[in-house]
N, C-alpha and C positions, 0 to 999 in steps of 0.2 A: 830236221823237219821231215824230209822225204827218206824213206831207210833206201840204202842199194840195193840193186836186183839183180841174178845173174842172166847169164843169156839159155836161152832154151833151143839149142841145135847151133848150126855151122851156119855160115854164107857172112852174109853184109852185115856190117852193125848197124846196130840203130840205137842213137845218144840222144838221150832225154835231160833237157834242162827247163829249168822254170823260168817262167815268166808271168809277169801278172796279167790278166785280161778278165774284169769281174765284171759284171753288170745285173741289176736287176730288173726282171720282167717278171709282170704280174700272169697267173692265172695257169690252168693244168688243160692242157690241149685232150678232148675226147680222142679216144679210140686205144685199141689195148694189142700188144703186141706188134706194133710198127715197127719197122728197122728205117736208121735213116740210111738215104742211097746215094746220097751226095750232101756237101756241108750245105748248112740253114734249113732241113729238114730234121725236124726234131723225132728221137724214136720213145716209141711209150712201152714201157715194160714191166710184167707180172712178179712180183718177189714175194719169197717164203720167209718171214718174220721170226725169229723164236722169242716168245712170249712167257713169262712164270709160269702160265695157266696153260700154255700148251704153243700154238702153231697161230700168227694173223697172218696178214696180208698187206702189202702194200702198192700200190699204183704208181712206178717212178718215170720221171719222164725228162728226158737228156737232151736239151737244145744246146748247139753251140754252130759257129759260123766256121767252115771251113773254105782254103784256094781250091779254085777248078784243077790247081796241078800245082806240082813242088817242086824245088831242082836239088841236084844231089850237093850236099855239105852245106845246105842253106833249112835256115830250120820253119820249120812250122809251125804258125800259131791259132791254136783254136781261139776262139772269143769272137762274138762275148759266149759266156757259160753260164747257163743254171741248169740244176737238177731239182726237181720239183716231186716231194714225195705227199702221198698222196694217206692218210692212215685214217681208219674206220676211228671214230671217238669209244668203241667197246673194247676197240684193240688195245688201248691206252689207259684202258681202267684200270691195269693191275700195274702200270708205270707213273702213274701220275696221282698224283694229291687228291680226294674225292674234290677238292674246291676249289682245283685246280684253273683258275680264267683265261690264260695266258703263260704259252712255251716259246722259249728260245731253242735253236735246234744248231748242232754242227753235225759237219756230214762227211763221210769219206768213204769214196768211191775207188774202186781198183780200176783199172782199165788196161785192157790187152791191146799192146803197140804191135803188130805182126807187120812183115812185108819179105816174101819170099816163104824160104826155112826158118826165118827168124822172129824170135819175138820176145818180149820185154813186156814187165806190167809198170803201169807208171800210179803211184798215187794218188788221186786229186783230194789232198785231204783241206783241212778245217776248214772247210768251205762252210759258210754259216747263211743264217734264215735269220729274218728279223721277228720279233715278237709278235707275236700270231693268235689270235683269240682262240679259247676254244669252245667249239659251240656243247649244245648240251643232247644233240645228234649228230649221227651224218660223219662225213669228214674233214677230217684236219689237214688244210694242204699249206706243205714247207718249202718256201723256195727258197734253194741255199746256190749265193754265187762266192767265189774268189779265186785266189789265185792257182791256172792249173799249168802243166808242163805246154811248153815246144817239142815238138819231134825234129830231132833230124837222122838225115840215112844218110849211109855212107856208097848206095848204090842204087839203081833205077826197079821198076816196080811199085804197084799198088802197096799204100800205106794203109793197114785197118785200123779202127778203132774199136773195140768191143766191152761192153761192162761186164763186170764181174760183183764181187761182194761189196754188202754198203753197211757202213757201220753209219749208228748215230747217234749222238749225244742228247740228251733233251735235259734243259732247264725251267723250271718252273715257278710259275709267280703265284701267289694264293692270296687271298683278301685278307687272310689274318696277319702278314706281315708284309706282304708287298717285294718278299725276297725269294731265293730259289727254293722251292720246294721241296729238296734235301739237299746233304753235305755237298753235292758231287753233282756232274750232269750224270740221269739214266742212261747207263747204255742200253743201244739195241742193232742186232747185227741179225740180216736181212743177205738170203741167198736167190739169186734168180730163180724162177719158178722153172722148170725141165722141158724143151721142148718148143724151143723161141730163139728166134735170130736175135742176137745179143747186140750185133753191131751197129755202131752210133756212128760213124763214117766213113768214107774210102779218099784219100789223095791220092791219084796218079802221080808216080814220078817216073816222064819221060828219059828216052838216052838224049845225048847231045843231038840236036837237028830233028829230033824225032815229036811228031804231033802227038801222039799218044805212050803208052808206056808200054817198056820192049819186054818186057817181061808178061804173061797171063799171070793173075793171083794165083799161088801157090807150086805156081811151074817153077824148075829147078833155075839157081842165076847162069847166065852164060859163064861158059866155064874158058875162053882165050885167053892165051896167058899176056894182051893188056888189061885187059878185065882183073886177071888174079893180083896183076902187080898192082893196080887201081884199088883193091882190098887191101891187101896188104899196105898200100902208103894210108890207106883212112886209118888204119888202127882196127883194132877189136875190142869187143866188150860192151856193156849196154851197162852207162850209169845215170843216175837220178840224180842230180844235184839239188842243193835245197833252194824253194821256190824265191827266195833273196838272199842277198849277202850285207845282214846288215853290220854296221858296223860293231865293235867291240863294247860291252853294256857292264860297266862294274858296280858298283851298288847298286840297287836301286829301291825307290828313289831316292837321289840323291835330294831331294827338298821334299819335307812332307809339305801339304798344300795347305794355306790356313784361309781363316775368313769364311761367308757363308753363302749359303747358295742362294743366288737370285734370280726366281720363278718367272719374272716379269714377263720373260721376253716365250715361254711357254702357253700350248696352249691350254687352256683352264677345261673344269668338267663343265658337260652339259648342266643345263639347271636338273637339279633332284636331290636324291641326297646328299648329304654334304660326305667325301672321303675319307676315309682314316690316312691321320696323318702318322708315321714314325719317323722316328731317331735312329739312325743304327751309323757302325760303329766305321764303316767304310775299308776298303782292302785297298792296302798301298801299293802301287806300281810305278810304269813309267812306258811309254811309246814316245813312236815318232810320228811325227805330222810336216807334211810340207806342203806349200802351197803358193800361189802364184798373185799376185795382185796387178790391178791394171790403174793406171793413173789416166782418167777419162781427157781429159785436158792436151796430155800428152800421148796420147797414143800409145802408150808406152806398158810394157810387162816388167815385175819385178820378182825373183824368186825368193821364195821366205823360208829360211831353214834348207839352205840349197845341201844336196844330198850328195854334191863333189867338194863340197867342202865342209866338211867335219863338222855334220849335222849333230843335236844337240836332243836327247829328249825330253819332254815334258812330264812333270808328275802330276800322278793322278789317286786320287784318294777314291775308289770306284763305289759308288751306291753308300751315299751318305743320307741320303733320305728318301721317302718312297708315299707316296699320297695312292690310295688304292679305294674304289670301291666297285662292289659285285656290282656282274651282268643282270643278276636279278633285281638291285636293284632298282629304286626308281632314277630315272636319266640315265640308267644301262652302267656298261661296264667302263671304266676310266682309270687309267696305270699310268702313273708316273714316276722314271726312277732315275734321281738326282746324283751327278758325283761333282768332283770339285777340283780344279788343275790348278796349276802352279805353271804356267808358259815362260818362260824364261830363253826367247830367242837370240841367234846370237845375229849379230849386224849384219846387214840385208848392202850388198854392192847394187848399181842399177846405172844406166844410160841413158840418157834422153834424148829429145833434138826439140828444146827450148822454141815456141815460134815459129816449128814446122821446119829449121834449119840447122839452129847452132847448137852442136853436141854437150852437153851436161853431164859432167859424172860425179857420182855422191855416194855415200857409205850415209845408211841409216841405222839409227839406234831404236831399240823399241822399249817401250814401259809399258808393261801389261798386269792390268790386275787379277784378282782372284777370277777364272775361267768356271763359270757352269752348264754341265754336258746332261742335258736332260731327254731321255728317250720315253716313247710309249704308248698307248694307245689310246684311243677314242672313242670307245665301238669298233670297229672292224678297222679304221683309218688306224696306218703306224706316221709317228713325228716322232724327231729328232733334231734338236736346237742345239749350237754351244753359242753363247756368247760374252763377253769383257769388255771392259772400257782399253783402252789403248791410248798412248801419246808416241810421238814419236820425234827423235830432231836429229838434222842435217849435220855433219861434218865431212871434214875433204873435200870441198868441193871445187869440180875444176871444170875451167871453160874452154873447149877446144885446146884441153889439153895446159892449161896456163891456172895456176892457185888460185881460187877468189876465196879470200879471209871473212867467213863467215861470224867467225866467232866461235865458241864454247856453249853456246843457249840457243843457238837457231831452232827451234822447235814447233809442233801445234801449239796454239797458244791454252786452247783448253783441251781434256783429254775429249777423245769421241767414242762413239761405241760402237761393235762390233756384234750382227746378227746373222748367224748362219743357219740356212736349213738343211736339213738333208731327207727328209723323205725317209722312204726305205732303201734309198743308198746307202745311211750310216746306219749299221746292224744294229750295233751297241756299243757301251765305251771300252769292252771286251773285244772286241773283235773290229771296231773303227768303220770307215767309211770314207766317202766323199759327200760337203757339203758346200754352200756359196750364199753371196751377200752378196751388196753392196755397201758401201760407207759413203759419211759425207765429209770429209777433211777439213777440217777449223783453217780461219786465216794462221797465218804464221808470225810469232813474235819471237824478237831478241837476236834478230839475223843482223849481221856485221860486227865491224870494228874499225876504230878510228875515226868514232864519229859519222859516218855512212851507215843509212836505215835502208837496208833489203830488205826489210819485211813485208813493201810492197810486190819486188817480183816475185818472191816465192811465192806470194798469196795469189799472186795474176795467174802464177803457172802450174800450181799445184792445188789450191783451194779448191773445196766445191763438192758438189753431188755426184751418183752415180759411177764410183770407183768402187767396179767390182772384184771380189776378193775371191777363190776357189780354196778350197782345205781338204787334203787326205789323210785320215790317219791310221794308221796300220795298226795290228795288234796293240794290245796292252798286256805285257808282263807285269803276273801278281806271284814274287814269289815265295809267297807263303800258302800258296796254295797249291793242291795236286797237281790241277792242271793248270798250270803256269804262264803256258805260253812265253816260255822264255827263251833264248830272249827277243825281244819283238821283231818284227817285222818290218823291213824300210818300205813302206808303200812306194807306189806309181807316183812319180810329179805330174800333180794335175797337168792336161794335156799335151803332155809328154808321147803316150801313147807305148811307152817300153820300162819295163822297172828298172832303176837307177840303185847302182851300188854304192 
């Protein structure tokens, strides 16, 4: 994912690893050439585009939250992050389809790690923007979040942050087919404009006992030889590791997905004309998704697809249909673009305390059907839906620790359905997201054996409304395609708050 970087001069290291922290905020902050001067002050900066037709411009602008201060061999984490580009609609004319509605954007930004002599560039790449209208003046503004590095130092002194070159991918949606607007995403690589504080933020890192940092920015490290042996025990070198470790991906996918996509749970177009609808032919993959579910009754969390134990991906048959019509139309512009999963989770362990007391433990099975993942816009408004029917049923189940023989069929007695939104928290089913529900859990039939009907207390303890559900899904690896994105990416476990290996 992240290439390695060498180190540029002597002193302390500084060891860049990934971590996720993504978030999406809307909107591009006025003013032009800011630096930020401490973390959550966001900096806005001037770039030189290269364009077929000659030279644009773009408007970028770098929010991320940083600590008032860091300590040495402990790392740093920026987030949340967006970087929000700003682009003239004429700049775009020689990149984009003339009937072009609607771009998806990925983005990747350089950034200079400095602290001391030392410095390191760290990646923040496929950071991605969700589908974005485009008007027919004015600008087109991208906000692209995901996952960027941690800093850590091996010694005391100010930590900088500063941008450098930004490359960007653009995909495009066109009314005549509702799919990208060429083979490939456009690239477009974009250099600061000359003459502007580049820097996006500073972390102080104090000595031991010391309020502030013992070091001035740029002043040479102390040079006593506990100090040198203190470098020396960190180690040297400045590496980038990749922003996860997902686990090991052999075919993929391993299940192509069948059955048909069902709109229901989508939002429809405004009244006007009616959309074209297509057929097309869908790009196989496969990601991860993990997520958390709460039992409202019980108070209780359960992990789904737990990412310590030999998480499972799902397939995805990406963009199997697409309903599209123009912004000139009448009732405006309306993009819909349909794909179709195959979920196949593996058994879900959980705890409870039944009654407010007595501890429960069960292994759940899941039955999920055909999943559809439908993203797009509205007019200016972005939505992103997945939803399935689901069943699910108990085995092992033990009471304070002691077997209760549930049987073989304990299950919901009818399947129920599951509806997720994500906003523009889920990009697309390229690039994934976080989204959330709620469900309402059927009574439970076929619980016990030997004559004894438990269908009653599971239904007392588990039944019922308001069991909400969270889902993150990481990349989706298509690998027939150039860019691939493979292999995916282990997302964050919803609020988790640190990406899990």
């Amino acid at each position: 994912m992240n290439p390695r970087t060498r180190v540029q001069g002597g002193g302390r290291p500084v060891r860049l690893a990934s971590a996720a922290a993504a978030a999406l905020v809307a909107g591009l902050l006025a003013g032009n050439g800011s630096a930020a001067g401490e973390g959550g002050t966001p900096a806005t900066l001037s770039y030189d585009c290269g364009l077929p037709s000659g030279s644009g411009h773009a408007t970028v602008e770098v929010a991320m939250d940083l600590p008032a201060s860091a300590e040495v061999g402990k790392p740093v984490r920026p987030g949340p992050v967006k970087v929000t580009v700003g682009l003239a609609r004429q700049d775009l004319a020689a990149l984009l389809p003339k009937d072009a509605e609607a771009v998806l954007s990925t983005a990747s930004l350089a950034v200079k790690v400095s602290q001391n002599d030392q410095s390191a560039t760290a990646m923040w790449s496929d950071l991605a923007a969700p589908s974005t209208p485009v008007p027919a003046e004015g600008d087109v503004r991208l906000v692209h979040s995901g996952p960027v590095p941690t800093v850590t130092v091996g010694g005391t002194g100010d930590v900088t942050l500063a941008a450098g070159e930004l490359k960007l991918g653009l995909v495009t949606a066109t009314p005549a087919t509702g799919q990208q607007g060429a083979p490939g995403p456009v690239p477009l690589v974009c250099e600061p404009a000359a003459g502007q504080d580049l820097r996006l933020g500073t972390v102080p890192v104090p000595g031991a006992g010391s309020a502030g940092p013992s070091t001035a920015p740029g002043s040479p490290a102390p040079s006593t030889p506990a100090d040198r042996k203190g470098r020396k025990e960190a180690g040297s070198g400045v590496t980038v590791q990749p922003r996860s470790a997902p686990a090991p991906v052999g075919k993929c996918p391993t299940v192509l997905p069948k059955g048909k996509v069902d709109i229901s749970d989508a939002p429809v177009a405004p009244p006007g004309a009616t959309p074209g609808e297509y057929e097309l032919p869908g790009s196989p993959g496969c990601a991860y998704a993990l997520g958390v579910a709460n039992v409202s009754k019980l108070n209780g969390a359960m992990i789904i697809n737990d990412p310590k134990h030999k998480p499972v991906t799902i397939s995805v048959l990406a963009v199997v249909h697409s309903s599209v019509r123009s912004s000139v139309q009448p009732g405006g512009l309306y993009l819909r673009l349909d794909s179709l999963a195959d979920l196949r989770l593996p058994d879900a362990e959980s705890t409870f305390l039944t009654f407010g007391f007595q501890p429960v433990t069960a292994k759940v099975h899941f039955e999920t059907g055909p999943v559809t993942i439908s993203t797009g816009n509205v007019g200016t408004s972005v939505f992103s839906v997945i939803s399935f029917k689901q069943s699910l049923r108990l085995y092992d189940v033990k009471v304070n620790g002691t077997p209760l023989d549930v049987g073989s069929a304990c299950r919901t007695a009818t399947p129920y359905k599951v509806v997720l939104n994500g906003g523009a928290k889920y990009t697309n089913v390229f690039y994934g997201g976080t989204l959330d529900g709620t469900i309402d859990i059927p009574k439970f039939s076929g619980c016990g054996a030997n004559g004894e009907d438990l269908d009653p207390l599971f239904t007392a303890s588990l039944s019922g409304p308001g069991n909400s559900i969270e889902m993150n899904q990481g990349t989706t690896c298509i690998p027939d395609s150039p860019n691939n994105l493979c292999p995916p990416d282990m997302p964050e476990l919803p609020g988790s708050g640190a990406a899990k290996p």
